[in-house]
N, C-alpha and C positions, 0 to 999 in steps of 0.2 A: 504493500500500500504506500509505505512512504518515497519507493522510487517511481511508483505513480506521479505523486502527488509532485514530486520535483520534474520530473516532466511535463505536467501540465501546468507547473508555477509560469515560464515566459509566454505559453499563450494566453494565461489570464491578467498576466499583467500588462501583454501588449493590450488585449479587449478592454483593460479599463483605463488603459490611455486613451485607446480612441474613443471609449464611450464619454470619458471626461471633456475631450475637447467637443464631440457634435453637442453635448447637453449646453456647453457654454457658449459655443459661437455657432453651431448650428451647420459647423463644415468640418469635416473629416479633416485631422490632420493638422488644423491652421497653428495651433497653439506652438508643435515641432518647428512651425515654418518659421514663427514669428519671434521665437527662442534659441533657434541651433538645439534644440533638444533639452535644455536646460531643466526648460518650466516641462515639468511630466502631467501634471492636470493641475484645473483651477475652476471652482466652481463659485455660480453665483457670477454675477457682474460686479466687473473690479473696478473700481472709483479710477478717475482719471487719476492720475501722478498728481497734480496739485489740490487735490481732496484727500491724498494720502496720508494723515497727520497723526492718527495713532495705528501704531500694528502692535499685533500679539503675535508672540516669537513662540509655536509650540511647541520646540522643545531647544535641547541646548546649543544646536550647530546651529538653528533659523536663530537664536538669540547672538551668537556671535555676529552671522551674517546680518543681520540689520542694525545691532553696536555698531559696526565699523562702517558701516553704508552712512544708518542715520541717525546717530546717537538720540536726537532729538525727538524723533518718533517713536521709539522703540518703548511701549507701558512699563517694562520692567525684566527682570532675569529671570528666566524657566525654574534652574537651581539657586538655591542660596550660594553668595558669595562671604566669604571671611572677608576680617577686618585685613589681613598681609595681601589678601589679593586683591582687592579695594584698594590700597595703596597703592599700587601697581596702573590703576585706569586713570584716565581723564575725570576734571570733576564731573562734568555731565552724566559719564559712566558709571563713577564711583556713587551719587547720588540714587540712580532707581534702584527701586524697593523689588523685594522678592515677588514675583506673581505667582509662581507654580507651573508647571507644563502639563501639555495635553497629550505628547508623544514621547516614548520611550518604556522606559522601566515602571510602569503605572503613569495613569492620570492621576495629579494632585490640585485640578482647576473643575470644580463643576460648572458644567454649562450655561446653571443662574448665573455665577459669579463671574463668567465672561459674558456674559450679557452686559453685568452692570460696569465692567470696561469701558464696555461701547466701542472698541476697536473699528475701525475703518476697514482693515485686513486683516487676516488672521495668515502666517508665514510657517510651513513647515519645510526640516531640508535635512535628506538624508541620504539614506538606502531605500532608495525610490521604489518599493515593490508591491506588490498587491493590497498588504495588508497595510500598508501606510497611504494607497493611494484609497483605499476604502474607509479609514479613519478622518482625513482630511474631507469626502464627498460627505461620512455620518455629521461631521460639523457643522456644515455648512446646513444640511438640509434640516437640523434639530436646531439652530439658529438662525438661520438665515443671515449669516454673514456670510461676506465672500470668504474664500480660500483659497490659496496658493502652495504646490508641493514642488519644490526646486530639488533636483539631482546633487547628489552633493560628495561623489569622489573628488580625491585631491584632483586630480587633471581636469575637473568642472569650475573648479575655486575663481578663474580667469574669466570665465562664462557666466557664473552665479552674480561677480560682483556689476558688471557690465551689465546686464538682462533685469537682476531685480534694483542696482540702481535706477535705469530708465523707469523700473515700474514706480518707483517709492518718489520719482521726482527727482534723484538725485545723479542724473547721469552724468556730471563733468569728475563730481568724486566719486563714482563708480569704475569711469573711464583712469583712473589715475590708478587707483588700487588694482585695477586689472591688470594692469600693465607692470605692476609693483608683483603680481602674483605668477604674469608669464615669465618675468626676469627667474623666479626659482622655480620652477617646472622648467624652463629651459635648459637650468643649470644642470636637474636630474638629468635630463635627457640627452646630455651631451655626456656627462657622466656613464650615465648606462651604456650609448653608443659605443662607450669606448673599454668597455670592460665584458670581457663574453661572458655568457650564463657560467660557463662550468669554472671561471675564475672569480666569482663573487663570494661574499664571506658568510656564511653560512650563521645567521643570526636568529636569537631569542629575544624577543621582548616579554620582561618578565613583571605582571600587574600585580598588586597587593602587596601586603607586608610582608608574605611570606616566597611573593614570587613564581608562586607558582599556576598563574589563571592567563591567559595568551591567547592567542586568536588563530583559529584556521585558518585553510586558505579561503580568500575574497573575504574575510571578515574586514567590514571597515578600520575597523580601530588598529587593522598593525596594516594597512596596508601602504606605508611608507615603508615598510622592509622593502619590498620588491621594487616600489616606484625608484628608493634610492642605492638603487644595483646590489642588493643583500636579496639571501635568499633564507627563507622565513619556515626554519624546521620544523614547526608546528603542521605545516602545510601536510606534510608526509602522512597525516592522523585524517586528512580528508579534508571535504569542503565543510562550509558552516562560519558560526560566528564566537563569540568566545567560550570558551572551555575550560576547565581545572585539570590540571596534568600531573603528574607522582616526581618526584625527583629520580626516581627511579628512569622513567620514559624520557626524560631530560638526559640523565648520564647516556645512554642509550644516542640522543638524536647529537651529540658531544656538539654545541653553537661553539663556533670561534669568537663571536662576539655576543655579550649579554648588553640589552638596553632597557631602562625601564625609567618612571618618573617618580618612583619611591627611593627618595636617598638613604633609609633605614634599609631596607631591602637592597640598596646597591653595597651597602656595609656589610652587612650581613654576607652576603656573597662572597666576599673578598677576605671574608675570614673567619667564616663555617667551616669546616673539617667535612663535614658531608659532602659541602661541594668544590672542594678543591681538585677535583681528579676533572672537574670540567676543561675544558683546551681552554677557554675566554678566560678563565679566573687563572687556571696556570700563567694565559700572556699577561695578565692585568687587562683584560680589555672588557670592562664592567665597566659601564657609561650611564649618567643618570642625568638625563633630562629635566632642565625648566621645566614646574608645574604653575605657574603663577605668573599672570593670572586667571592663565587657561595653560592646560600643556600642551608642550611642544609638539607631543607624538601622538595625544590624545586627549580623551578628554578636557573637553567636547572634540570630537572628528570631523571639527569646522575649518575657514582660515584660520583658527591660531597656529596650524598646524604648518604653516608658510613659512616661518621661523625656522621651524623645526626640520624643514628641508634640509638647509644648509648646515645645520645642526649637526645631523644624522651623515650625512654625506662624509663631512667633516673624521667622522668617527668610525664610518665606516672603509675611509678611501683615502686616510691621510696622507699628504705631499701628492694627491692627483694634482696635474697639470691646470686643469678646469679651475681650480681652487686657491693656486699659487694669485691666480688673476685678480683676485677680487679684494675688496674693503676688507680689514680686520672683522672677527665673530661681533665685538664689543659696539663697534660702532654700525655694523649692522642690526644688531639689536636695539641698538637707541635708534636709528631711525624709524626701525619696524614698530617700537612701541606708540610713536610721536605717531604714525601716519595713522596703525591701525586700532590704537587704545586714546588716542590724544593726551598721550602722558610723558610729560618730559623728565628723564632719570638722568640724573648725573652719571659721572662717569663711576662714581663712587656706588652708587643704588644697583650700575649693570654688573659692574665686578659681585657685587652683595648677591644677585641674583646668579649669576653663573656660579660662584663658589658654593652659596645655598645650596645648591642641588649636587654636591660631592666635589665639584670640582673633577670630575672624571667623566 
């Protein structure tokens, strides 16, 4: 039954594309045309761009993507943020209040209680598939508000900010950020160009405090392993999205390289007795990721993950040619912050930030 059911998941998710766009424009297709593929459905009639003055971000990648689009319209943040990751944003960012989400791991916004939002739009963006394209049509049609479901792999990030800028009204800062986001997707891509599959490093990204919970293959959340020429062990265990794994099946898949955004957990690794017989902790190559004020690698698996391009690269491909080229980590980071958090960090706050997270 269940290799049924993944056989018929891409024709039901192409049928409620197309049923999404003729319900809303009444033409087969238009919505692809009018997007490059971005917008996957949108239901309800969407206010023109200069009516667009409040959105609800339904879960946590639609909340990055319209923080950095349009601080200003954006009701508030899906998840709670801490008081260190609030330091980290712009005041306008640092100011909204928790709202709650409608997508992901549970809803925690009842439907009254977006009602009494009053949102103009309602924005979700992800893993664009059946079951998220049928969550966003259930809201629209038990509210009647409009909705919007945007694609949101790293190589759309280019696409998303350009597309649902123009919608939100904000196309000249959408067009800027686009362009700020094809600069590192270009960088992978010349990166991977130049590295053949069977010469890539053979990588773990390890979640929680103990490390051991990671993503299959096409799971969103590790899928900067492969984007940035690592090949992502986990994969070996099948398709699907994240999972708990034994240390046992780790020694077994032996990553040349560990990454993860838990700096207790990158500690830990590096001088655990259980897991020293790993190749990555023999080289030292236990790498801990900025989590603040979104992470690099994840959480949320929105643009903040733009950063985290160069990041990962960095750590996975040291002294590449591609890399020699560019600005220092530090001062890419302060710009990165400035353009897409409107937060300006000394030089003192980025060192604070990079060391924070192991310095490894």
């Amino acid at each position: 039954m269940r290799r049924r059911w993944l056989l018929q998941l891409p024709l039901a998710l192409a049928a409620a594309r197309v049923q999404a766009r003729e319900e809303t424009t009444g033409e087969p297709g238009s919505a692809a045309r009018a997007s490059g593929g971005v917008v996957v459905a949108r239901f309800g009639a969407l206010p023109a761009p200069p009516q667009v003055r409040k959105v609800f971000a339904a879960g946590p990648p639609a909340g990055m993507l319209v923080a950095t689009l349009a601080p200003e319209k954006l009701l508030g943040w899906p998840t709670p943020l801490g008081d260190a990751a609030r330091a980290l944003l712009g005041p306008r960012l640092r100011a909204l209040p928790h709202t709650g989400r409608l997508s992901g791991r549970g809803s925690t916004v009842p439907l009254e209680s977006l009602l009494q939002l009053a949102p103009d739009l309602v924005i979700d963006a992800g893993t664009a598939d059946a079951t998220y394209v049928s969550g966003v049509r259930r809201v629209s049609e038990q509210t009647g508000l409009p909705t919007l479901l945007v694609q949101g792999r790293i190589a759309d990030h280019a696409a998303q900010l350009r597309e649902v800028g123009r919608l939100l009204g904000v196309a000249e800062r959408g067009e800027r950020l686009a362009r700020d986001a094809e600069a590192a997707l270009a960088l992978a891509e010349r990166v991977r160009a130049s590295v053949p599959p069977a010469g890539r490093p053979r990588v773990y990204y390890g979640r929680g405090a103990d490390g051991l919970e990671t993503g299959l293959a096409g799971s969103i959340n590790v899928e900067l392993l492969d984007f940035c020429a690592g090949r992502n062990v986990a994969a070996e265990a099948g398709q699907g999205s994240l999972t708990r794994v034994s240390l046992e099946q780790l020694l077994r898949w032996n990553p040349e390289v560990i990454v993860t955004q838990d700096a207790a957990f990158a500690r830990r690794a590096l001088t655990d007795p259980l897991w020293r017989d790993l190749a990555a902790v023999r080289a030292g190559r236990v790498h801990c990721a900025p989590a603040l004020p979104f992470g690099w690698l994840d959480g949320p698996p929105g643009v903040n993950r733009l950063i985290g391009v160069r990041w990962l690269l960095e750590r996975l491909h040291p002294g590449h040619p591609a890399l020699r080229e560019l600005e220092p980590l530090p001062e890419a980071v302060r710009r990165f912050y400035q353009s897409f958090y409107g937060a300006s960090l000394s030089a003192q706050a980025v060192r604070g930030l990079l060391e924070g997270a192991g310095g490894v």
